[in-house]
One Martini backbone bead per residue (centre of mass of N, CA, C, O) as a GRO file, in nm:
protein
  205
    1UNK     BB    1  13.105   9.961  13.988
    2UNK     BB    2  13.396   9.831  14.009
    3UNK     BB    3  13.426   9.865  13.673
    4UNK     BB    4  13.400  10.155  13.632
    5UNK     BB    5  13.658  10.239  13.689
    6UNK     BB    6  13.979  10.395  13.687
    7UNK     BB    7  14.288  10.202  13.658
    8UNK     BB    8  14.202   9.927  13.662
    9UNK     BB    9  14.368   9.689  13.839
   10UNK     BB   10  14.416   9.348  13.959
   11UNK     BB   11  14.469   9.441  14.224
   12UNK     BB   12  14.224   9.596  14.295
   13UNK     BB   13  14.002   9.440  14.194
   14UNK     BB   14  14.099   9.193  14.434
   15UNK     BB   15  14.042   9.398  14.669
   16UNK     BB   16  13.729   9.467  14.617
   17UNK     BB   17  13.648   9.144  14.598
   18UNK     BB   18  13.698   9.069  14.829
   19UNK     BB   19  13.546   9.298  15.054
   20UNK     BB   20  13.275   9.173  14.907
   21UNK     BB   21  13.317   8.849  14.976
   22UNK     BB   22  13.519   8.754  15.192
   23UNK     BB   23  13.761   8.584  14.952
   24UNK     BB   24  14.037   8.563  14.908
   25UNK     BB   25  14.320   8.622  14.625
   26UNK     BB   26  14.550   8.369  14.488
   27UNK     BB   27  14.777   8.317  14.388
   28UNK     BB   28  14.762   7.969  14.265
   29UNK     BB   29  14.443   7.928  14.404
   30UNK     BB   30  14.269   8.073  14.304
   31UNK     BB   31  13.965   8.094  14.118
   32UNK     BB   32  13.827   8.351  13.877
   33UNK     BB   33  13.511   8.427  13.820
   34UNK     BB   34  13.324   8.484  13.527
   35UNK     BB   35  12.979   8.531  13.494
   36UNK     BB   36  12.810   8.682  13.241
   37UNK     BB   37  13.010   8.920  13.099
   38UNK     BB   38  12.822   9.093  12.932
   39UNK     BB   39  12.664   9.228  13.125
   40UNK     BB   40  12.973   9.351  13.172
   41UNK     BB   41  13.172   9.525  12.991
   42UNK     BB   42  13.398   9.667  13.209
   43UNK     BB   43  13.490   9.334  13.273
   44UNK     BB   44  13.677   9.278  13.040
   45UNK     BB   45  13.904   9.459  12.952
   46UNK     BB   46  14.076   9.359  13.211
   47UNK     BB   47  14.176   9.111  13.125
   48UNK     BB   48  14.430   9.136  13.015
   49UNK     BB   49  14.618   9.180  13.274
   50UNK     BB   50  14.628   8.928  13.411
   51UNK     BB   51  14.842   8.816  13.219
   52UNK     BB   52  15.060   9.102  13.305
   53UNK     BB   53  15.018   9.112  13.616
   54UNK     BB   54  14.847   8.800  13.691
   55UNK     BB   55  14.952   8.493  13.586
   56UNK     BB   56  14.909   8.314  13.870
   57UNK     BB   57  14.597   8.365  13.811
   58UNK     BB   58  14.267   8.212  13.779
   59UNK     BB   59  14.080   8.260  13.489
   60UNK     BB   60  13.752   8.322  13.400
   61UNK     BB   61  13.529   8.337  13.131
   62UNK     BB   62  13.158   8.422  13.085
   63UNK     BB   63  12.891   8.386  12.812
   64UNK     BB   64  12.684   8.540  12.598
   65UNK     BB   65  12.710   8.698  12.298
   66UNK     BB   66  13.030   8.826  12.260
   67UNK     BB   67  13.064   8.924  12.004
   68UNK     BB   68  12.885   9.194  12.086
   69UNK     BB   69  13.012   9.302  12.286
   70UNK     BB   70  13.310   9.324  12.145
   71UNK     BB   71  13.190   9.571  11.995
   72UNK     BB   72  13.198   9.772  12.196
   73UNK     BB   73  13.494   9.749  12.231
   74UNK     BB   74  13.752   9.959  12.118
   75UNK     BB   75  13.998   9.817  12.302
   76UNK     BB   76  14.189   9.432  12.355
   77UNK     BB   77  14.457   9.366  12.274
   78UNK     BB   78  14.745   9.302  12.109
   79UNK     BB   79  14.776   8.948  12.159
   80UNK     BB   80  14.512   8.854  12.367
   81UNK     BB   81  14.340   8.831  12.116
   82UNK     BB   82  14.183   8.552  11.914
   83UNK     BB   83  14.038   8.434  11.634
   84UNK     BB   84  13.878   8.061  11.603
   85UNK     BB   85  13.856   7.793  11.412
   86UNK     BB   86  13.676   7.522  11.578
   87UNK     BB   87  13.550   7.343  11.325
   88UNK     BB   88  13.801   7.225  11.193
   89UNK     BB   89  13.818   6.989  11.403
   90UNK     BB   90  13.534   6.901  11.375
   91UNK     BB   91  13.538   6.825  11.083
   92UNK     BB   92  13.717   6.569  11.122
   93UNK     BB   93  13.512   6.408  11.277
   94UNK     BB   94  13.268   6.400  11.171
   95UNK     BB   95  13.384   6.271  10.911
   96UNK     BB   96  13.427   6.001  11.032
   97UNK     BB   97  13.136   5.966  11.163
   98UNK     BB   98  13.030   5.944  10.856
   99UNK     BB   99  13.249   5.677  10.756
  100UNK     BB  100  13.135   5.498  10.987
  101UNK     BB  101  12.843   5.487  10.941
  102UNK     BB  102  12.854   5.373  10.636
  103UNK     BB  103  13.042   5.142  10.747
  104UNK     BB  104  12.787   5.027  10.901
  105UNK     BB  105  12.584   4.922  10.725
  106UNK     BB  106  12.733   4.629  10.694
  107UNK     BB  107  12.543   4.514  10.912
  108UNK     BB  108  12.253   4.560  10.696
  109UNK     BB  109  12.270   4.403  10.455
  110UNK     BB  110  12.060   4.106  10.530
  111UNK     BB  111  11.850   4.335  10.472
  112UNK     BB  112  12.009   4.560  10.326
  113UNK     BB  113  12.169   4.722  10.092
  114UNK     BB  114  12.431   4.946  10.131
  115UNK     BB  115  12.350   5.129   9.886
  116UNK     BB  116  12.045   5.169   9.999
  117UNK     BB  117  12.114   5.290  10.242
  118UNK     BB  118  12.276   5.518  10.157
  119UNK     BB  119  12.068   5.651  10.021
  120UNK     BB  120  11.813   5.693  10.222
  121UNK     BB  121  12.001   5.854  10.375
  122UNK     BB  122  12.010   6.093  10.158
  123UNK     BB  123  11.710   6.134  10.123
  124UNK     BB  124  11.644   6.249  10.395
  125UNK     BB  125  11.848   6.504  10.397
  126UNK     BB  126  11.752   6.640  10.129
  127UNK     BB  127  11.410   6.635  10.291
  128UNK     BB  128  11.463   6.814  10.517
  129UNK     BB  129  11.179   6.984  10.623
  130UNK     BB  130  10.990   6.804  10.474
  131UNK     BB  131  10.783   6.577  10.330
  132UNK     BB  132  10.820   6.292  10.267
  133UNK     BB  133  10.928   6.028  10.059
  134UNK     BB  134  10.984   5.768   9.834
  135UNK     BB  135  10.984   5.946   9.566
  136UNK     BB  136  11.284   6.039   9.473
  137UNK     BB  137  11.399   6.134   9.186
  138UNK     BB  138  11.723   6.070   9.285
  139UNK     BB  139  11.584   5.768   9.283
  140UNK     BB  140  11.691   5.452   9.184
  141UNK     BB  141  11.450   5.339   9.387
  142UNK     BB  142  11.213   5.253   9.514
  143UNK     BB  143  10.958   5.304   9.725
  144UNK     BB  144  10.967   5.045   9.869
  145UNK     BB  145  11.286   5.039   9.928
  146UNK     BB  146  11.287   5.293  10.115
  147UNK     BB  147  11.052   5.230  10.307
  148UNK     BB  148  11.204   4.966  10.439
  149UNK     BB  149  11.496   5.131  10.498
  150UNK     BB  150  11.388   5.345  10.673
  151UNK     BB  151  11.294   5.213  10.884
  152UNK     BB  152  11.579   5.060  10.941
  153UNK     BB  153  11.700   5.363  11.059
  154UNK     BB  154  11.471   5.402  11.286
  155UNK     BB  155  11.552   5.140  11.451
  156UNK     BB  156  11.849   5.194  11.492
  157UNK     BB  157  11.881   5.556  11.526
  158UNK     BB  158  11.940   5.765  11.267
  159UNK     BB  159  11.618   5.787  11.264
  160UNK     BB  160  11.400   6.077  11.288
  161UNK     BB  161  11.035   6.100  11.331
  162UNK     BB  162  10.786   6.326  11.235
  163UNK     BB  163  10.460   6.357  11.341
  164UNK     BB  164  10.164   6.436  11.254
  165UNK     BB  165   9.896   6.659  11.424
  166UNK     BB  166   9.609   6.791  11.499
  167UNK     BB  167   9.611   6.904  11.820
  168UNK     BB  168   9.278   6.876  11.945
  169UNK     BB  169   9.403   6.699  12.150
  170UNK     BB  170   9.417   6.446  12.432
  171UNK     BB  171   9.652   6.303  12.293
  172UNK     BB  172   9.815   6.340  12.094
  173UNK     BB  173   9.813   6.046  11.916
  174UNK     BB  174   9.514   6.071  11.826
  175UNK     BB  175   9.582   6.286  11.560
  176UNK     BB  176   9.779   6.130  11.395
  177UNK     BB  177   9.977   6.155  11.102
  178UNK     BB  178  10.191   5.905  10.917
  179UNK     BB  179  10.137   6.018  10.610
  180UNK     BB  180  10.288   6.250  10.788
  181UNK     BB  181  10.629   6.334  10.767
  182UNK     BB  182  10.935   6.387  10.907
  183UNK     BB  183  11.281   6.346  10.851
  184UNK     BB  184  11.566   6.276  11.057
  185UNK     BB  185  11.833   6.325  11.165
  186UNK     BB  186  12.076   6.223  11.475
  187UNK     BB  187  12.274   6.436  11.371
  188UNK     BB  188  12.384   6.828  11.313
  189UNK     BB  189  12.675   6.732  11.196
  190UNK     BB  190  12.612   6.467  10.975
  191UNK     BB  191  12.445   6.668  10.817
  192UNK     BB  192  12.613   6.864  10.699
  193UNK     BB  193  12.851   6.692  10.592
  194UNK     BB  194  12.636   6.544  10.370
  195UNK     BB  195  12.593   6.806  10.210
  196UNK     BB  196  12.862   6.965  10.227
  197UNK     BB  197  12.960   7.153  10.497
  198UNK     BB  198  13.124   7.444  10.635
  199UNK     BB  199  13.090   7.532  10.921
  200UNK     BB  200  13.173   7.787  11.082
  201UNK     BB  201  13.325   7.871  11.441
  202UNK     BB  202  13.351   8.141  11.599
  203UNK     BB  203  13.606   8.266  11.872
  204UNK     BB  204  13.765   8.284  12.171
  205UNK     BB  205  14.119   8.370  12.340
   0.00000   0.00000   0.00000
């Protein structure tokens, strides 16, 4: 109710959320926090007011599916809100890690081949989702060398086996299928870039 007022100032609203929570608000000592934001459409729009009229008080808003919000709202203020593709600098992040695991591979050289263990894991990657199989028609090495370097993979952790079930009682364990299973990597920001995607993630500021 109190932020459906109209021409409600940041000075009027902090003086409203005060009587109402017996909290005073100050500038340079309060965070005012405002948290599910989205539950009240009313109660964005005045954000913008605080950078301009009450710069020294700290601001927080916060909530999930913003950007539906946002569409709501006919006008958020030109320069005071912009869109970031936050996953830009996370792309570059992912890449070294993406790097770093491959190069991380010649630590199981005397186990399997670097070029081997690469394979197995691109093939990992390729068939997710899908019921695994060691026989990828894209794979050079047989089936026999896949099947042994992905075990090497399941217990280093960086692939993660899901095991059908008939789930006919309990313990779930007791009706698994070994021979059907599918793999996932350890990471779906690593298997993204691995596929070669570029998901960018829009937000706000």
């Amino acid at each position: 109710m109190i932020f459906e007022k109209s021409n409600l100032t940041p000075q009027l609203l902090c003086e409203k959320l005060t009587s109402v929570y017996g909290i005073p608000i100050v500038e340079g000592k309060t965070l005012l926090f405002f948290d599910e934001i989205q539950a009240c459409i009313p109660a964005i729009s005045p954000l913008r007011f605080f950078y301009e009229k009450m710069p020294g008080l700290h601001v927080v808003a916060a909530g999930s599916l913003l950007e539906f919000a946002f569409e709501e709202i006919p006008s958020f203020g030109v320069g005071r809100v912009r869109s970031m593709l936050y996953l830009l600098k996370c792309q570059l992040v992912l890449d070294e890690l993406t790097f770093a695991l491959k190069n991380d591979f010649s630590k199981y050289k005397k186990r399997s081949p670097t070029l081997q263990l690469t394979a197995a894991c691109n093939s990992v990657v390729r068939q997710t989702g899908n019921k695994f199989t060691y026989s990828d028609k894209e794979q050079v090495y047989s089936a026999l060398q896949i099947k042994n370097t992905v075990e090497l993979l399941i217990m280093a952790g960086l692939v993660i086996p899901v095991i059908h079930t008939s789930a006919n009682g309990l313990p779930l364990g007791s009706g698994i299928n070994p021979k059907f299973r599918k793999l996932i990597l350890l990471d779906t920001g690593i298997f993204q870039r691995l596929l070669g995607l570029q998901l960018l993630a829009k937000g706000r500021t």
